[in-house]
C-alpha positions as CSV (number, residue, x, y, z in Angstrom):
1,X,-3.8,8.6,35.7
2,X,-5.1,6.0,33.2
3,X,-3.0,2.6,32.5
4,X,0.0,2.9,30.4
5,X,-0.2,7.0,30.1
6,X,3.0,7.8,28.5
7,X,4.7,10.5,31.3
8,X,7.3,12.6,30.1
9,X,10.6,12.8,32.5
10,X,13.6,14.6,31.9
11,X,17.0,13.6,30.8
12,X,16.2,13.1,27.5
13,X,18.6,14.8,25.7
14,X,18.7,12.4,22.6
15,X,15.0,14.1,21.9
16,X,16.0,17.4,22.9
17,X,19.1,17.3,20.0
18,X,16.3,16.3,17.6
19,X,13.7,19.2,18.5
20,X,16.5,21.8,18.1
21,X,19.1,20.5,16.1
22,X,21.2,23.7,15.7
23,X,21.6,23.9,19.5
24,X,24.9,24.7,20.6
25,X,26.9,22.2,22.2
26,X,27.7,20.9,25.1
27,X,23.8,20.4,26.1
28,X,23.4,21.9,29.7
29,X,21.1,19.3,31.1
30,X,18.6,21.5,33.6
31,X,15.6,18.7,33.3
32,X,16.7,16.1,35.6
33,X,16.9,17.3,39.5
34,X,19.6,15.5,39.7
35,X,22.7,16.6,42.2
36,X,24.7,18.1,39.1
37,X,28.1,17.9,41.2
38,X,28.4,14.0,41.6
39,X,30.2,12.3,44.8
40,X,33.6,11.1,43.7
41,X,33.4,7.4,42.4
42,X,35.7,5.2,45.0
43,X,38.1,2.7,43.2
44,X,36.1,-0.7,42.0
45,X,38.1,-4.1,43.1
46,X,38.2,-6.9,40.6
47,X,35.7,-8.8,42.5
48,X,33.0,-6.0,42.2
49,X,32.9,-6.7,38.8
50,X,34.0,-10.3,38.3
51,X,32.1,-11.8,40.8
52,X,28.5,-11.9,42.2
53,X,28.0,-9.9,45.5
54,X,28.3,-11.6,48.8
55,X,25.6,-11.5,51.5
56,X,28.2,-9.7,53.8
57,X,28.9,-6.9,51.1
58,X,24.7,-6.3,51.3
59,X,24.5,-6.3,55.0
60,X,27.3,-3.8,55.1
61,X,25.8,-1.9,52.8
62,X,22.1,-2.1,54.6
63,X,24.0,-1.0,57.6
64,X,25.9,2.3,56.7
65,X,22.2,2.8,54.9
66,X,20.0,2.6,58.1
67,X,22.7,4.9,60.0
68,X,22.7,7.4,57.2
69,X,19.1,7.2,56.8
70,X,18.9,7.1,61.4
71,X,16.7,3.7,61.0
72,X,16.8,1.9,64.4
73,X,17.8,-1.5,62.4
74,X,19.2,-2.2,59.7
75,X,16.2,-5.3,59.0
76,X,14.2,-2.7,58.3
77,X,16.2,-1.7,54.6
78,X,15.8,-3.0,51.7
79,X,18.6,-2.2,48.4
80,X,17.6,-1.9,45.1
81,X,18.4,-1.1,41.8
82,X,16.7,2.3,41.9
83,X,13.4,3.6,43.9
84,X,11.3,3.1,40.3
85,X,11.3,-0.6,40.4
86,X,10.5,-0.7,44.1
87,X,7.2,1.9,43.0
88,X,6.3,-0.6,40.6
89,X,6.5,-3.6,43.2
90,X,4.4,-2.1,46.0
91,X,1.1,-2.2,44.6
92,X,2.0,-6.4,44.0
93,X,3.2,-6.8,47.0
94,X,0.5,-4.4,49.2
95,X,-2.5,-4.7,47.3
96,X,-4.5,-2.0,47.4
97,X,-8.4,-1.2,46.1
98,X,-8.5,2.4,46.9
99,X,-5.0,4.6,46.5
100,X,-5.0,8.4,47.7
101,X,-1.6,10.5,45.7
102,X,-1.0,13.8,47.1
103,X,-0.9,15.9,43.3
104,X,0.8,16.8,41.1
105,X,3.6,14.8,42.0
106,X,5.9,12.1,40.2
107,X,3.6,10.6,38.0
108,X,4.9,7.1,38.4
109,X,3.2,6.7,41.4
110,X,-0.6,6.7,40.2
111,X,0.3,4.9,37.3
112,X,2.3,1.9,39.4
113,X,-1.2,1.8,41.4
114,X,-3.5,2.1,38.0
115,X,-1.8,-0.7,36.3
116,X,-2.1,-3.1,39.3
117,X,-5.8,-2.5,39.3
118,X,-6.1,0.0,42.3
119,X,-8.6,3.3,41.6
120,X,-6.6,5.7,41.8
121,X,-7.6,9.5,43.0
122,X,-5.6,12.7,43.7
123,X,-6.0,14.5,46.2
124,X,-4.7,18.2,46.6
125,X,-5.0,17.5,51.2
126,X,-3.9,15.2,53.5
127,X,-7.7,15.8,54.8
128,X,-9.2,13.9,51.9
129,X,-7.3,11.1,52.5
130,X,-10.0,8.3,53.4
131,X,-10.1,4.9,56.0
132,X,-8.3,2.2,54.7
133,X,-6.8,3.9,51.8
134,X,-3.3,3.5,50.7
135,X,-1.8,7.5,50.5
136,X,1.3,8.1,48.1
137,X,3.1,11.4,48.5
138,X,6.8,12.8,48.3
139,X,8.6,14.6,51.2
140,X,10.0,17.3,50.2
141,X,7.5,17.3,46.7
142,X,8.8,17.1,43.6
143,X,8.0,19.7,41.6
144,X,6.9,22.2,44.3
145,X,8.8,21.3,47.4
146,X,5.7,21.4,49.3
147,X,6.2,19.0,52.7
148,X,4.2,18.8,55.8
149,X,5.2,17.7,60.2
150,X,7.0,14.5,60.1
151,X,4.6,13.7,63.3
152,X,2.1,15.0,61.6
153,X,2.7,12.4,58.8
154,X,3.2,9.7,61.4
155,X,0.0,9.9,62.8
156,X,-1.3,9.7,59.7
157,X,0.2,6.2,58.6
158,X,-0.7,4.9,62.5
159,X,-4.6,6.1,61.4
160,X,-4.5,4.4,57.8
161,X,-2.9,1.1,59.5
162,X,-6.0,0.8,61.6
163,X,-8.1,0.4,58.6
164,X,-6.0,-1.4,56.5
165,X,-4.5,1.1,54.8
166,X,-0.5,2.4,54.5
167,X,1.3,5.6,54.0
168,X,4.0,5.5,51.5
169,X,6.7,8.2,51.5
170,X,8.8,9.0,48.7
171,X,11.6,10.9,50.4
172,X,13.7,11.0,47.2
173,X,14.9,14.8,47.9
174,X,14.8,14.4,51.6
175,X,19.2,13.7,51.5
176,X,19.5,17.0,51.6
177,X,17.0,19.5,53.1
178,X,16.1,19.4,56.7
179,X,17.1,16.3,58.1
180,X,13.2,17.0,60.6
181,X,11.5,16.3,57.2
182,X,12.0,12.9,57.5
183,X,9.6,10.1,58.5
184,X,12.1,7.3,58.7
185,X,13.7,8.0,62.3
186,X,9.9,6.9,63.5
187,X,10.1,3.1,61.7
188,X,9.2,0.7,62.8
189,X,5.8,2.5,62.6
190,X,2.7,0.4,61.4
191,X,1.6,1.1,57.5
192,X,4.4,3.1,56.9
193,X,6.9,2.4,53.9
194,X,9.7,5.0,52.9
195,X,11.8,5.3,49.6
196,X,15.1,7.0,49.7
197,X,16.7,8.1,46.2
198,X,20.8,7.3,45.8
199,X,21.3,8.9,42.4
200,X,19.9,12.1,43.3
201,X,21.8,12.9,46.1
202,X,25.0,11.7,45.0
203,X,24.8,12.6,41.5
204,X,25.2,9.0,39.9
205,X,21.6,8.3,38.7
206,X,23.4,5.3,36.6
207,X,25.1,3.6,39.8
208,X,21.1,2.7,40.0
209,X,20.6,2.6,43.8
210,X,17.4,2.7,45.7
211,X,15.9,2.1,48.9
212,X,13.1,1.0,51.1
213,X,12.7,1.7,54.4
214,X,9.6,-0.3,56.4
215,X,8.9,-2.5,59.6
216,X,11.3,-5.5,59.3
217,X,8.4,-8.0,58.3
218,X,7.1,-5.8,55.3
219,X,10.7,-5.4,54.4
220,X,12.0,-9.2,54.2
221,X,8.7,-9.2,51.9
222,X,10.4,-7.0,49.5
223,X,13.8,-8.4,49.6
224,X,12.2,-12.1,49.0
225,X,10.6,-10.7,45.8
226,X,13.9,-9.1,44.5
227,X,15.7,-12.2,44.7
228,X,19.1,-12.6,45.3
229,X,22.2,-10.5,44.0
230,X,19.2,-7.5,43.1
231,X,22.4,-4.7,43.7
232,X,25.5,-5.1,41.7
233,X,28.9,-5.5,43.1
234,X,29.7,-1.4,42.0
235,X,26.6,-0.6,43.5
236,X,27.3,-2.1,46.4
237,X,30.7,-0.7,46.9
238,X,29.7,2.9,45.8
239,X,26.9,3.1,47.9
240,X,28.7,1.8,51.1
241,X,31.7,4.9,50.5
242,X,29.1,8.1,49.2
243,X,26.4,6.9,52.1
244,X,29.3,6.5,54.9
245,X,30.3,10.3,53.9
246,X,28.6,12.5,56.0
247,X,31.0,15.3,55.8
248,X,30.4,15.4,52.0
249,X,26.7,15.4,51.9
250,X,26.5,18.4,54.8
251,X,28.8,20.0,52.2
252,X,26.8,19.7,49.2
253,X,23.8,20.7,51.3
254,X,25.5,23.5,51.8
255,X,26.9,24.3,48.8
256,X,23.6,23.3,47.1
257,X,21.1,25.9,49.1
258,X,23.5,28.8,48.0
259,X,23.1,27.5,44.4
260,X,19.2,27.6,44.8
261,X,19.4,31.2,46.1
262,X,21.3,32.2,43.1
263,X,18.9,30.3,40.9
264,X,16.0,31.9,42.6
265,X,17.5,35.7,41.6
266,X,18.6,34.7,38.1
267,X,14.4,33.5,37.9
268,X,12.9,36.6,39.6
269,X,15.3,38.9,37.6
270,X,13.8,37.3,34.2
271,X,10.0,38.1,35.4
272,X,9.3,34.5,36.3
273,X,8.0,33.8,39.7
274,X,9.5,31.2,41.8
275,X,6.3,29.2,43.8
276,X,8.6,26.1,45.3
277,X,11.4,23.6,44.9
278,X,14.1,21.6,47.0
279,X,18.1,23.1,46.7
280,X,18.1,20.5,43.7
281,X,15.5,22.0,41.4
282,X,13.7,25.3,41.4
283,X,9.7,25.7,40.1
284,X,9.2,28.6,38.5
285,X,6.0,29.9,37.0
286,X,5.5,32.3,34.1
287,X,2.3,32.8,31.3
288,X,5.5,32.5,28.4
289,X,6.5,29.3,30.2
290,X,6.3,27.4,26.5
291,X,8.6,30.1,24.6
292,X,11.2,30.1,27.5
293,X,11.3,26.5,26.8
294,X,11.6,27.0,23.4
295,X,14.2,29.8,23.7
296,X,16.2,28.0,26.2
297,X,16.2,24.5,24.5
298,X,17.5,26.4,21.1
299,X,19.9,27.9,23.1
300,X,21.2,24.4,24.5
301,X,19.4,24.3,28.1
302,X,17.0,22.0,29.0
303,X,14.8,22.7,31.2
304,X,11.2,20.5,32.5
305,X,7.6,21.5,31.6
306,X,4.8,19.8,32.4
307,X,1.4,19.1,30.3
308,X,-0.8,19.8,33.1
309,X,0.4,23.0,34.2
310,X,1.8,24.8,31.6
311,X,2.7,27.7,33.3
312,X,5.2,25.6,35.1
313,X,9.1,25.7,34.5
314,X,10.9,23.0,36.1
315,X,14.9,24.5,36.6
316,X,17.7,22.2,38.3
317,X,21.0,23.3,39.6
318,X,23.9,24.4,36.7
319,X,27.2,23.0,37.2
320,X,29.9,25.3,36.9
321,X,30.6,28.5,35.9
322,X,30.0,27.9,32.4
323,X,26.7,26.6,32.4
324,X,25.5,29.5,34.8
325,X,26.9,32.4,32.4
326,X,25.0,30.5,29.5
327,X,21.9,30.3,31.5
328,X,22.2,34.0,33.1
329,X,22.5,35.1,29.3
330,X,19.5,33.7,28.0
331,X,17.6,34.6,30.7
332,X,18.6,38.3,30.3
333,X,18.1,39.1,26.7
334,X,17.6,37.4,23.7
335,X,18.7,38.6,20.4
336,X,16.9,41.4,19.8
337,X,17.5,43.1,23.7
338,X,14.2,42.0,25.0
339,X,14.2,41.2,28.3
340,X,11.8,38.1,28.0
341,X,10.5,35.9,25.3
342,X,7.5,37.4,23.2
343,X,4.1,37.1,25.1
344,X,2.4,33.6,24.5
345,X,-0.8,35.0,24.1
346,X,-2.1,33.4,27.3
């Protein structure tokens, strides 16, 4: 990752409207891995939006976060608006010369590192990772779901510490798989930071709600250089109710593995092979990957490639009955009764 790259995420259906402007409407958004059934908002006061938070509102908030996240104490979270600015204020805050990401993976990461003057490798095993070095990788993996022994991970950040070094988790799609994925339940553990994802889980991306997780000297570092009032007043509020509702996300959990299933058959059935994913997005791999992008996005569904493997499909989670049938029928058979899109060449 060189400084500045441009990296392409998804959700941006402004571009996708320009690339195929005959699309039918209503875009099905497929790009995103984001919960597409979102947690009902709870009723804002006045004072959420008319005034600035209280202290009491946050500590409430850290609270129901370290119980629904099974931290020891809630000194050891930190809120903010979203897990991307708290990946761009690590490197400032834990300088780092050497910086090990497990690849491919969200490609913020390496850049964060990169532009903060760390060399920045990847590595494709935790058995490259070197003394000293900071290692970056996500639990469960985005795109390819790929995780590894919470103790095994443990023992990793306790090695790095004694060089130095730190192990930072991403755990953005950890809400909802198996709750033993999890690193956090060991904090406080020495040179280990974890980042937990709101928006994803909950469906409300915009609410912009992230956390960190860390020994409670590393995390009163983070809140200092956040400042005061870093969460809004809705934040605050929203993220109090939808993290305090355990019944809801066991729910979506649920309902959310039998949608992956059902992904998985409607991929398999269209020759594609399905190599990983979380029950929030599916990864699917195919040598016509670029004209089932192109058939799908003319057909209104946008899906998630990626440059450097461009075999790879990238498929979230429809919502509703509506956006499945128009999925399932451009996956069967286009136009003409083929039961794929014509051969790429590659």
């Amino acid at each position: 990752m060189t400084r500045d790259a441009a990296i392409d995420h998804g959700g941006r259906l402004h571009d996708a409207r320009l690339r195929w402007p005959l699309a039918p409407e209503p875009w099905v958004d497929l790009s995103t891995g984001i919960n597409p059934v979102a947690y009902p908002m709870p009723a804002l006061a006045a004072d959420d939006l008319t005034r600035l938070p209280e202290p009491q509102d946050e500590q409430h908030l850290l609270q129901i976060a370290a119980d629904a996240y099974r931290v020891a104490d809630p000194a050891m979270v930190v809120a903010a608006p979203g897990t991307q600015i708290l990946i761009s204020l690590l490197p400032l805050l834990a300088p780092a010369r050497g910086v090990a990401v497990l690849s491919p993976t969200y490609g913020e990461h390496a850049r964060a590192w990169a532009n903060a003057g760390a060399v920045v490798r990847a590595i494709d095993d935790l058995a490259c990772c070197a003394p000293g070095e900071t290692v970056v990788l996500c639990q469960p993996n985005n795109p390819d779901g790929r995780a590894f022994p919470a103790d095994l991970l443990v023992a990793l950040a306790g090695r790095l510490a004694q060089d130095g070094g730190r192990l930072v988790m991403d755990e953005a799609f950890a809400d909802l798989e198996d709750p033993a994925l999890s690193v956090a339940p060991a904090l406080p553990c020495p040179g280990l930071v974890v980042l937990r994802s709101f928006g994803k889980t909950y469906g409300l991306a915009g609410v912009r709600l992230g956390f960190l997780l860390a020994e409670p000297g590393f995390a009163a570092r983070v809140r200092a250089a956040l400042g005061p009032w870093a969460v809004s007043g809705p934040a605050l509020r929203v993220g109090s109710v939808a993290l305090g509702d355990g019944a809801w996300r066991a729910a979506a959990a649920a309902r959310l593995r039998q949608d992956a299933a059902r992904l998985d058959a409607l991929l398999a059935a269209s020759g594609m092979a399905v190599i990983g994913g979380t029950c929030l997005f599916r990864l699917a791999e195919t040598p016509d990957a670029a004209a089932w992008h192109a058939r799908l996005g003319a057909s209104g569904l946008l899906v998630r490639r990626f440059a450097a493997q461009p075999r790879w499909l990238r498929f979230g989670v429809p919502a509703g009955e509506a956006a499945w049938a128009r999925l399932a029928r451009c996956l069967a058979q286009d136009e003409a009764g083929a039961t794929r899109p014509p051969s790429s060449g590659h």
